[in-house]
C-alpha positions as CSV (number, residue, x, y, z in Angstrom):
1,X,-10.4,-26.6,36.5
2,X,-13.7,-25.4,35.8
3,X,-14.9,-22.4,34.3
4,X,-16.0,-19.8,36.9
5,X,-19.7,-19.4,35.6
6,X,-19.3,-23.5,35.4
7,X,-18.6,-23.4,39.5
8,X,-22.4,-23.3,40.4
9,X,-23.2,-26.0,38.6
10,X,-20.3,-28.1,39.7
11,X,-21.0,-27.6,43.2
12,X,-24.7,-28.8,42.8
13,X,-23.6,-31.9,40.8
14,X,-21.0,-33.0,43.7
15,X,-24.0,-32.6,45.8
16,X,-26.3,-34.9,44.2
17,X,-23.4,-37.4,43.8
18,X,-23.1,-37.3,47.5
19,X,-26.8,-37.7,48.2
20,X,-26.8,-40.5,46.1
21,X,-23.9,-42.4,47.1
22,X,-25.3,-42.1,50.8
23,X,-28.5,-43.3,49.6
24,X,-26.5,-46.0,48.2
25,X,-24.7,-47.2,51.4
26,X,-27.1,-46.1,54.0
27,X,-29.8,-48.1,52.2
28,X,-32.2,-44.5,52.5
29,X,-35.0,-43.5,50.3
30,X,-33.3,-40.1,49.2
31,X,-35.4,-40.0,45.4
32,X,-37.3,-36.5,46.4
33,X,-34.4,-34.4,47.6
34,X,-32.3,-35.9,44.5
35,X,-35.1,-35.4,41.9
36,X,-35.3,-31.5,43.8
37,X,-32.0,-30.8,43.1
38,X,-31.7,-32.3,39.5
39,X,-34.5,-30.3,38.6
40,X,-32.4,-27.2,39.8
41,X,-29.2,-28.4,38.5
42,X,-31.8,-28.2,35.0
43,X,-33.2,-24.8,35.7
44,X,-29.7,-23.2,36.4
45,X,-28.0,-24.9,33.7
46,X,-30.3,-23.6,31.4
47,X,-30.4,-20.2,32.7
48,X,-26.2,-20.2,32.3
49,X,-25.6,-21.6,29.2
50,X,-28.9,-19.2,27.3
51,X,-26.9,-16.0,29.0
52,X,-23.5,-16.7,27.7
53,X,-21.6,-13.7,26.6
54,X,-18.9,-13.5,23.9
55,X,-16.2,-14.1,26.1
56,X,-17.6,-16.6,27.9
57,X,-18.3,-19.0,24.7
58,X,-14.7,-18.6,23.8
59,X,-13.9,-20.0,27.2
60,X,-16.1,-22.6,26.5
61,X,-14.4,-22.9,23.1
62,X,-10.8,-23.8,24.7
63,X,-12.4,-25.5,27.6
64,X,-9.9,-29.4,28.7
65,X,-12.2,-32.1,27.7
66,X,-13.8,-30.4,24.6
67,X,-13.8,-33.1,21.6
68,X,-10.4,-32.6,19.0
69,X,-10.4,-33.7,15.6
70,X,-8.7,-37.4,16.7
71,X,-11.7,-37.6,19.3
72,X,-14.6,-36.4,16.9
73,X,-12.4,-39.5,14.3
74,X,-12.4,-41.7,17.0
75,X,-16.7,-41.7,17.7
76,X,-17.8,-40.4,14.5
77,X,-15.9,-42.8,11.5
78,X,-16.6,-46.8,11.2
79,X,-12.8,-46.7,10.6
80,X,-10.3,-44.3,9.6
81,X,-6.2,-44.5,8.8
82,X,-4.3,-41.2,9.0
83,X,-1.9,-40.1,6.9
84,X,1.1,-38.1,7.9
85,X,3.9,-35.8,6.5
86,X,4.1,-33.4,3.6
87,X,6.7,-35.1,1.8
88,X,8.6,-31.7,1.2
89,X,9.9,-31.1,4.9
90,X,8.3,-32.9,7.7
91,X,4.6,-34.2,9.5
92,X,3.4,-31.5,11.3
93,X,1.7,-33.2,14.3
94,X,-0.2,-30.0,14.6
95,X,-2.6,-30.8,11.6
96,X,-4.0,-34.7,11.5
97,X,-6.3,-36.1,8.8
98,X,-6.5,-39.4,6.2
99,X,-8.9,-41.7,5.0
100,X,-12.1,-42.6,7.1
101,X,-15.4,-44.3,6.8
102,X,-18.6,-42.4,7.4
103,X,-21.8,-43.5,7.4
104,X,-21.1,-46.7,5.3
105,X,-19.4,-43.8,2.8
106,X,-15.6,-43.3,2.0
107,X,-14.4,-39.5,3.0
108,X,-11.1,-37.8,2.9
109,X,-10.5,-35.4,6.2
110,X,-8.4,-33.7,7.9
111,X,-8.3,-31.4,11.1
112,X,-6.5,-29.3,13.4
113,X,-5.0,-31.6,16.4
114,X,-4.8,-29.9,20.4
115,X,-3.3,-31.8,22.9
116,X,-5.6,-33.3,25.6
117,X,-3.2,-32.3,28.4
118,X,-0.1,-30.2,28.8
119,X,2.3,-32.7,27.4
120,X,0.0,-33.4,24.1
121,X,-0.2,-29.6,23.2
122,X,3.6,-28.8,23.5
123,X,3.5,-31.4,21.5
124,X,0.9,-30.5,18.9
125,X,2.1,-27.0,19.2
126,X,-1.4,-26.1,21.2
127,X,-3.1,-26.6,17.9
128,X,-1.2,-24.0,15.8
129,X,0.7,-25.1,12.3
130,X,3.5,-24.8,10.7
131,X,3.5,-24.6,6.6
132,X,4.4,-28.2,6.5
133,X,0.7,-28.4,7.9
134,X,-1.0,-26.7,5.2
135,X,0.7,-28.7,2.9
136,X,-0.1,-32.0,4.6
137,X,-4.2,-30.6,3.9
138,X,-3.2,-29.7,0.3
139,X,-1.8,-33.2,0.1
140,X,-5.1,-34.9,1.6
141,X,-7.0,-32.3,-0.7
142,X,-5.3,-33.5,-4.1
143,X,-6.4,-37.6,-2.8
144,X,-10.0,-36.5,-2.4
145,X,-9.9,-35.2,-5.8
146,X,-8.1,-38.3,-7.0
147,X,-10.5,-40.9,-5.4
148,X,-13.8,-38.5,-5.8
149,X,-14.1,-38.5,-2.3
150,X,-16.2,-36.0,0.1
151,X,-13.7,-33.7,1.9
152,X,-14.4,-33.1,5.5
153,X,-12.3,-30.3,7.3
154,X,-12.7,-29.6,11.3
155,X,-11.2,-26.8,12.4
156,X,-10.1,-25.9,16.0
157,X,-6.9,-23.4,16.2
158,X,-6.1,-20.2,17.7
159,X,-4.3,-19.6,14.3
160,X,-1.6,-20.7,12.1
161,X,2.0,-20.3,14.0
162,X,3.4,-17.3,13.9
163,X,7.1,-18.1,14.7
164,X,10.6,-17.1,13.1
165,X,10.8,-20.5,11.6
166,X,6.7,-20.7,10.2
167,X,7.6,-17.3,8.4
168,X,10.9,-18.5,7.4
169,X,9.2,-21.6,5.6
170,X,6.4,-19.1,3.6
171,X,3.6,-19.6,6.3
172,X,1.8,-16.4,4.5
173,X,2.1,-18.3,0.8
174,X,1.3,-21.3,2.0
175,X,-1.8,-20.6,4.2
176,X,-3.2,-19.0,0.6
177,X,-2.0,-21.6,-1.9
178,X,-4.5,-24.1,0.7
179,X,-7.6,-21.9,0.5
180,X,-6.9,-21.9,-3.2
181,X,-6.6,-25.4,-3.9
182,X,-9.8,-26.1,-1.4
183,X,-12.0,-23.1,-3.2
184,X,-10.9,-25.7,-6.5
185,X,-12.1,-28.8,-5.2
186,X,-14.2,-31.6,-6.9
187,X,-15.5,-33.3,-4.4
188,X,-18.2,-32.0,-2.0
189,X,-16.4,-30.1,0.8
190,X,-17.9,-29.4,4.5
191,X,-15.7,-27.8,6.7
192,X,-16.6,-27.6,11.1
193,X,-15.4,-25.2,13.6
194,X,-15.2,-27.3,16.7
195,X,-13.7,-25.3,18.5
196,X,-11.7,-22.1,18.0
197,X,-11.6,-20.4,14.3
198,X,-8.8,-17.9,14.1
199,X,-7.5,-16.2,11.4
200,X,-6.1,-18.0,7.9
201,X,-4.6,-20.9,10.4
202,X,-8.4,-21.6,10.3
203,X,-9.8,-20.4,6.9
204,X,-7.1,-22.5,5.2
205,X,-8.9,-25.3,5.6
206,X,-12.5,-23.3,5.9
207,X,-13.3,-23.0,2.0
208,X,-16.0,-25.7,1.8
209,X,-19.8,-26.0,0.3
210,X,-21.1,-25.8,3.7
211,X,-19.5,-24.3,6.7
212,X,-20.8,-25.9,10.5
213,X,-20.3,-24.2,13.8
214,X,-20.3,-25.9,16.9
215,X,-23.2,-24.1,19.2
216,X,-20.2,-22.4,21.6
217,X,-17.4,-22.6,18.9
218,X,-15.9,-19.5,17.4
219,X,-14.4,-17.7,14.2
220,X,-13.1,-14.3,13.8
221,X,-9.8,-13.0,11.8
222,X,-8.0,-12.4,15.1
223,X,-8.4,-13.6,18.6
224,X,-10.1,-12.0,21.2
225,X,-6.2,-11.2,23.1
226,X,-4.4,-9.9,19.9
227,X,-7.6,-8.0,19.4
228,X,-7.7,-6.4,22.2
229,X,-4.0,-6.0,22.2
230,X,-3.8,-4.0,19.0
231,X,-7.0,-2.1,19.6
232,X,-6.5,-1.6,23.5
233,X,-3.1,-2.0,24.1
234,X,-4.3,-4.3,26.8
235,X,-4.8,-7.9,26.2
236,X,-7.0,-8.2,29.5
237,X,-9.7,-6.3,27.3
238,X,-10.2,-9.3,25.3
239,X,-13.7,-9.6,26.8
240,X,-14.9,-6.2,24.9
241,X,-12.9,-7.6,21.6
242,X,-15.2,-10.9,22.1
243,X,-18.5,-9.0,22.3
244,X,-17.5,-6.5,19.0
245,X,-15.9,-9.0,17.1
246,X,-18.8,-11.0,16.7
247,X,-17.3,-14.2,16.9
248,X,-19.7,-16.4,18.2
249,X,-22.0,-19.2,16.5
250,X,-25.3,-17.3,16.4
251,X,-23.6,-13.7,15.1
252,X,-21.8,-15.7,12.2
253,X,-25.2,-17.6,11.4
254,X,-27.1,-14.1,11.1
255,X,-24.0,-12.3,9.0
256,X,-24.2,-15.7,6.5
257,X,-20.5,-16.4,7.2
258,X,-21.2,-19.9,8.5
259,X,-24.4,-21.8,7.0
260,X,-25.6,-23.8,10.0
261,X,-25.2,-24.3,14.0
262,X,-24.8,-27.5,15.4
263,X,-26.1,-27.8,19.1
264,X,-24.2,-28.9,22.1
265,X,-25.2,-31.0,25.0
266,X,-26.3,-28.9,28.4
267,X,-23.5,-27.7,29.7
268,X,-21.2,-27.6,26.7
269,X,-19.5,-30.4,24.3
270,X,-16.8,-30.6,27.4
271,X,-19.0,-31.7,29.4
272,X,-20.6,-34.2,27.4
273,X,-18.8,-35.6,24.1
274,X,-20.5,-38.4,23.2
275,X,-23.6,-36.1,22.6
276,X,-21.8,-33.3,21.0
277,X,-20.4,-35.9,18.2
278,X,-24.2,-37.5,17.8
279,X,-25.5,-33.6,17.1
280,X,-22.4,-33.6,14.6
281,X,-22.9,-36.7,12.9
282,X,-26.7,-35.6,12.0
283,X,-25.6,-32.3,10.8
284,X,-23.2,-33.9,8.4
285,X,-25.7,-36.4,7.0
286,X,-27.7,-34.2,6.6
287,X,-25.2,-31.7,4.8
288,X,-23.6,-34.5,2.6
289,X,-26.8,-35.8,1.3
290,X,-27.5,-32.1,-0.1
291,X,-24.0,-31.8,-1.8
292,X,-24.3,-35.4,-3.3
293,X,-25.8,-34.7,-6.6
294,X,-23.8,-32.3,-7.6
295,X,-21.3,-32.3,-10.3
296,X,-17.5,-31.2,-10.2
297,X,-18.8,-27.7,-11.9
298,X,-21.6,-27.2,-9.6
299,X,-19.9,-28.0,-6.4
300,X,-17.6,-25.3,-8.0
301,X,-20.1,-22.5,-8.3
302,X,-22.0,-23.4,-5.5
303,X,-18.6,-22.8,-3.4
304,X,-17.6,-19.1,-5.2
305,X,-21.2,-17.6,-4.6
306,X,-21.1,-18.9,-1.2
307,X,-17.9,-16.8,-0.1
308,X,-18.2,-13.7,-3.1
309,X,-21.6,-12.9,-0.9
310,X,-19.9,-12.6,2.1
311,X,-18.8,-8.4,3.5
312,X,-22.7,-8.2,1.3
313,X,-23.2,-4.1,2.5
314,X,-26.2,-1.5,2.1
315,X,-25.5,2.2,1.2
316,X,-28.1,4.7,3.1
């Protein structure tokens, strides 16, 4: 289903797909009224997507069709082998990652998985983990550090699960004994909100050199709902949360908490994939090639001034 502000655009594109497939089997010359309303479909898509409130970029953030880690695997590595389970309790399907090829280079990474339908997320736990998650990443962590690898983290979670059984397994020790052993890493570390960035479910696996946002990605310490839940005592004020949480890609940019956006496609990576992952892999070329000729220590330092700067306030 598409997103309501989406619904304009949709319409117009359904048009133009009927216009051409009549041109098509009528054998007409329909190029002007076509070209008219691509033009327009242009203008209004770029009078949408330049207005976007908080609230609506989160929406955008969970839209079906929007790239997961598997899919950003899947266009952006030459090859890549996962690696599963946390050889203390079980493979949490909720967290994916392994050994990949990028760019003619070996990398370690690892990712929170969604489901690409209804069936996938109950099965993926809608992108939320378990402790034996974390510990999966720890595990991926400790081979980057092993081989000298680069360690590439995509994040896309609501949060970490927040279940009976989660807390019963030490969800709270484990989420910090992961940003830990990540803020300790060797390697060059680059971690990518591609989608939705909540809480520690999403910092655990956020402590790299360089943090990347997704243009309509977001990252707070609480979603939007809970938010507005605690604050509101209605979760149907999760639109006012959005806009003073300042979640989204260009608010994080200006407060330094992430250190670069990468831009989507018109219309959202949803809507166009393949173009979102080619806007990622030149980000992360780019990103890599500055980390490169740093030593273990440097890569070290360069990671603890990057987060002691952040919460940076001004007495008046």
């Amino acid at each position: 289903m598409p997103l309501e502000f989406e619904r304009p655009l949709i319409e117009l594109e359904e048009k133009i797909r009927a216009l051409e497939a009549t041109a098509r089997e009528q054998n007409l010359d329909l190029s002007e009224e076509i070209g008219l309303l691509k033009a327009k479909l242009a203008r209004l898509e770029r009078e949408i997507f330049e207005g976007l409130t908080p609230w609506q970029r989160v929406q955008l953030a969970r839209a079906p069709g929007r790239p997961t880690t598997l899919d950003v695997a899947e266009r952006l590595f030459e090859e890549f082998f996962e690696l599963r389970g946390d050889r203390a309790f079980a493979d949490d399907p909720a967290i994916v990652g392994g050994l990949a090829r990028f760019e003619g280079r070996r990398v370690v990474f690892v990712g929170h998985q969604k489901g690409r339908n209804t069936k996938e997320n109950i099965a993926r736990n809608f992108g939320m983990p378990h402790p034996e998650g974390y510990r999966k990443a720890m595990r991926l962590m400790d081979l980057a550090d092993r081989e000298g690898l680069p360690f590439l983290a995509f994040i896309d979670t609501p949060g970490a699960y927040p279940g009976i059984s989660a807390e019963e397994r030490g969800q709270a020790w484990v989420i910090a004994r992961s940003i830990q052993r990540m803020s300790r890493l060797k390697v060059p570390a680059v971690a990518v909100i591609l989608g939705e960035g909540g809480s520690g479910g999403a910092l655990a696996i956020g402590v790299g050199n360089r943090v990347l946002i997704m243009e309509n990605a977001w990252y707070s310490v609480i979603s939007p709902e809970s938010c507005a839940a605690i604050l509101w005592r209605d979760a149907k004020e999760a639109e006012k949360a959005a806009a003073a949480l300042k979640l989204t890609a260009k608010d994080l940019l200006e407060l330094g908490v992430v250190d670069r956006v990468v831009p989507e496609p018109g219309g959202g990576a949803h809507r166009n994939p393949e173009g979102a992952v080619r806007a990622l892999r030149e980000a992360l070329v780019e990103v890599l090639g500055e980390l490169e000729g740093l030593d273990a220590e440097a890569l070290w330092w360069d990671r603890y001034r990057k987060f002691r700067a952040l919460g940076a306030f001004a007495e008046t």
